[in-house]
C-alpha positions in Angstrom: 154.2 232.2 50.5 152.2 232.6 47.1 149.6 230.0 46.2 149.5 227.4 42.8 146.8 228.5 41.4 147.6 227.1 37.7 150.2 225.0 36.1 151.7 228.3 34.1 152.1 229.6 38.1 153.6 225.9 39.0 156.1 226.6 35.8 157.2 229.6 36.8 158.0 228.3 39.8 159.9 225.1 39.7 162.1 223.8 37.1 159.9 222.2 34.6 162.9 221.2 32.3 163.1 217.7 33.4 164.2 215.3 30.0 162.7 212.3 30.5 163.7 210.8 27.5 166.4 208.9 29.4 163.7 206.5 30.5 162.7 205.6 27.0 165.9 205.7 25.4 165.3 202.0 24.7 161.9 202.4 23.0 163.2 205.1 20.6 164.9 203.2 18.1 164.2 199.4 17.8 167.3 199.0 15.6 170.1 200.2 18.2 171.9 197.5 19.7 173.0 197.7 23.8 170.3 200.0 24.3 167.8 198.0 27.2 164.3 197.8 26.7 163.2 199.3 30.5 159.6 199.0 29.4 160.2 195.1 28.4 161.9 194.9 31.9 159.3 196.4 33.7 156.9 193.8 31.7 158.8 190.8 32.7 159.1 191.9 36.5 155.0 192.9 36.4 153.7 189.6 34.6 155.9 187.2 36.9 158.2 185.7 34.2 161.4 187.3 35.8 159.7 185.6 39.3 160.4 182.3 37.4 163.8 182.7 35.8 165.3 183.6 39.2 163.3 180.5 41.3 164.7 178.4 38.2 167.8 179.3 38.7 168.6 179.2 42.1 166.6 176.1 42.1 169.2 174.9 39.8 172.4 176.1 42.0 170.6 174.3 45.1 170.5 171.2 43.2 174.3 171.2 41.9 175.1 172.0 45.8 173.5 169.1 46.9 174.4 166.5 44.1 177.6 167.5 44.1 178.3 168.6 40.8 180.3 171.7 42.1 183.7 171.6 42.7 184.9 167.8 43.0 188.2 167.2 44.6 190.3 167.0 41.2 189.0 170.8 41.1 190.0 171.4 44.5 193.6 169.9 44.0 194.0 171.8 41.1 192.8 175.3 42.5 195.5 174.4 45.8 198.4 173.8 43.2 197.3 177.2 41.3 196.7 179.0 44.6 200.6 177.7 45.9 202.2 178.6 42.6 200.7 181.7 42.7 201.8 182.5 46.3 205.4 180.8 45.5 205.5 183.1 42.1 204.5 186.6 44.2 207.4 185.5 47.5 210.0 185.5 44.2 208.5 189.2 43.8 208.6 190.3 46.8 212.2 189.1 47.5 214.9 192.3 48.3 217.6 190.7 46.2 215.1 190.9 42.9 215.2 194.6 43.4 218.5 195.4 44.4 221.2 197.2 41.9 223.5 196.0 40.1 226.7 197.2 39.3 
């Protein structure tokens, strides 16, 4: 097996074609909208700020949960009669007689 001696030997070698511009497709052009900032990302992740929207957050779902401001039973009773129209709607479907010919 040949040695690496220099990087000319290590790019004759290996494919050194790798496009990396992917990774910074974000930074490129700070007028293109839906492109995502990866670098900004990165930031947010590294200086803790992310850290704290997520622990808001969830501290915010917790607290809902426990007060009771999720689903109350009006909700509940509404989602059943949904959920029973739905199943009653889907039986009609499935019935043989829906499907059969007609002369």
């Amino acid at each position: 097996m040949s040695e690496i001696k220099s990087f000319s030997d290590y790019t004759s070698k290996y494919n050194s074609n790798v496009d990396f511009s992917a990774l910074f497709s974000g930074t490129s052009d700070s007028s293109s909208v839906g492109n995502t900032n990866m670098l900004s990302d990165y930031a947010a992740i590294k200086n803790g700020s992310y850290r704290k929207l997520m622990k808001a957050y969830y501290a915010k779902q917790d607290a809902e949960k426990l007060s009771g401001k999720g689903d109350t039973s009006q909700k509940l009773t509404l989602m059943k009669t949904s959920a029973d129209s739905l199943k009653k709607s889907a039986d009609a479907l499935n019935d043989s007689s829906l499907w059969g010919k007609r002369k």
